[in-house]
C-alpha positions in Angstrom: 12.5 -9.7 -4.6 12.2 -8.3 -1.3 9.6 -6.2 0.4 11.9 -3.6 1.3 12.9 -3.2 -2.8 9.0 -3.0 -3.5 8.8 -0.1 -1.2 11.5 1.8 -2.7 10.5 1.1 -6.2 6.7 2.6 -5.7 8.6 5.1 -3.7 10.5 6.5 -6.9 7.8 5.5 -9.2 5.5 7.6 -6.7 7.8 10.6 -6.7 8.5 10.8 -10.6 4.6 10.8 -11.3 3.1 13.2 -8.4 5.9 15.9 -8.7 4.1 18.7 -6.6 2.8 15.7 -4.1 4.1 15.3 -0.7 5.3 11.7 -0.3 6.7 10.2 2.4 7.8 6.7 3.6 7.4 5.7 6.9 10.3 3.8 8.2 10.9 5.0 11.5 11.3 2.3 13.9 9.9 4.2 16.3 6.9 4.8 15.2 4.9 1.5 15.7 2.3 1.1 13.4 2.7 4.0 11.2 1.9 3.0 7.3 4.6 2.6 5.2 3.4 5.6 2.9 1.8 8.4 3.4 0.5 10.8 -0.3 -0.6 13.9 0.0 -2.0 16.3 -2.7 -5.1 17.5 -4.2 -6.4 18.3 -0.6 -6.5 14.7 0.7 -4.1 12.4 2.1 -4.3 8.9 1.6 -2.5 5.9 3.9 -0.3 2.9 2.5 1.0 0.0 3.5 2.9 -2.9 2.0 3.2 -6.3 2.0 4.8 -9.1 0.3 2.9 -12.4 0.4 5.4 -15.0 0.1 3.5 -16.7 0.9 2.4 -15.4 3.4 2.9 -12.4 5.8 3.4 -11.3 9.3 1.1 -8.2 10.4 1.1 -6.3 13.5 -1.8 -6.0 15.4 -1.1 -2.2 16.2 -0.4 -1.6 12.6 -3.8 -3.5 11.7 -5.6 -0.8 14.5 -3.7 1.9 12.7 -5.0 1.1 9.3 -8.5 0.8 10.7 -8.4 3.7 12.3 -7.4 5.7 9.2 -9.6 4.0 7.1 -12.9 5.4 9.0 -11.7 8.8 8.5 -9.3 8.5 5.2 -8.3 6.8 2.5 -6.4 3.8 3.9 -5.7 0.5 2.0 -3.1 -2.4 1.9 -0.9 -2.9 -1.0 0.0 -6.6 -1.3 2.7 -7.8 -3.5 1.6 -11.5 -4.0 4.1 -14.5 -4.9 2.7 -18.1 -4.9 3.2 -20.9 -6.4 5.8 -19.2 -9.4 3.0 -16.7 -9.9 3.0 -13.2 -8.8 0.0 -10.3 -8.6 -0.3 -6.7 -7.0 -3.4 -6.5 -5.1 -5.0 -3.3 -3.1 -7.1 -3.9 0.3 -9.0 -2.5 2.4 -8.3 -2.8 6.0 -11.7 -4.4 6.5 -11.3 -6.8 4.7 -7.6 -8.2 5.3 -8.9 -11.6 6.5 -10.2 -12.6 2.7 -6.8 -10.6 1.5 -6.5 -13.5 -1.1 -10.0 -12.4 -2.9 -9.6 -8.9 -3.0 -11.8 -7.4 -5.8 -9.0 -5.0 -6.7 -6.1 -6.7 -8.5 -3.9 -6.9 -11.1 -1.0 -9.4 -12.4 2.1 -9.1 -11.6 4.2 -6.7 -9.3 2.8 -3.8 -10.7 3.9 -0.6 -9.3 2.0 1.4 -12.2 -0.8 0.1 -11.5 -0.6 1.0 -8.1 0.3 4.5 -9.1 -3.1 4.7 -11.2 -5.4 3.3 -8.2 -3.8 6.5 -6.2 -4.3 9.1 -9.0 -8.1 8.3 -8.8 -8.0 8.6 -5.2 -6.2 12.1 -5.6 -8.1 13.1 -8.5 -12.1 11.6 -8.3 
C-alpha cells in the first residue's frame, strides 16, 4: 500500500460521509507545504496531513511550520498510517507533538480510514 492510495481512499471515504462538506486535497506541487486535506463544514475548518510510516517518513520542514501554524489557530493534526514489523495502525497527531509520533495517545489498529472519519465528525460536530 502506498501513501498516495491512503490519500484517495480517506478522500472518497471523506466525500461519501460529509455530503454537504467541502473537501479538498491538496496536491498542488506548487504549493509547498499545504496539508494534504483540507474539511470544511459546520463553521470550522479543520487541516490534514498524511503519512505513511514504513517505517519511517520524510517530512518537510515548511510543511511541519505549516501545520504548526494552523494548529494555533485551527484544528490541525497528522494522520499517520503506520506499518512495522508486519503490523499496521492509523494513528492521529498533533503537530506538537510529531517528535514522540510513535506514542501518540490517539490510535487505532490497522489502516483505518473509518476511524479517521469518526475523529473528524467530532471535530465538526463537538
Amino acid at each position: 500500500m502506498t501513501e498516495a492510495n491512503l490519500k484517495s481512499a480517506l478522500a472518497r471515504l471523506l466525500r461519501e460521509e460529509f455530503p454537504g462538506y467541502t473537501i479538498f486535497r491538496h496536491e498542488d506541487r506548487h504549493l509547498f507545504g499545504v496539508p494534504d486535506f483540507s474539511v470544511t463544514g459546520e463553521w470550522i475548518t479543520s487541516w490534514w496531513e498524511g503519512k505513511h510510516a514504513n517505517p519511517g517518513f520524510t517530512s518537510q520542514g515548511i510543511q511541519e511550520l505549516t501545520m504548526l501554524r494552523l494548529a494555533k489557530h485551527s484544528h490541525a493534526r497528522y494522520i499517520i498510517w503506520d506499518e512495522n514489523n508486519g503490523a499496521k495502525r492509523t494513528l492521529l497527531v498533533h503537530p506538537q507533538e510529531m517528535k514522540e509520533w510513535q506514542s501518540a495517545k490517539e490510535q487505532v489498529r490497522g489502516f483505518n480510514h473509518r476511524w479517521v472519519v469518526e475523529q473528524i465528525r467530532k471535530v465538526h460536530n463537538p
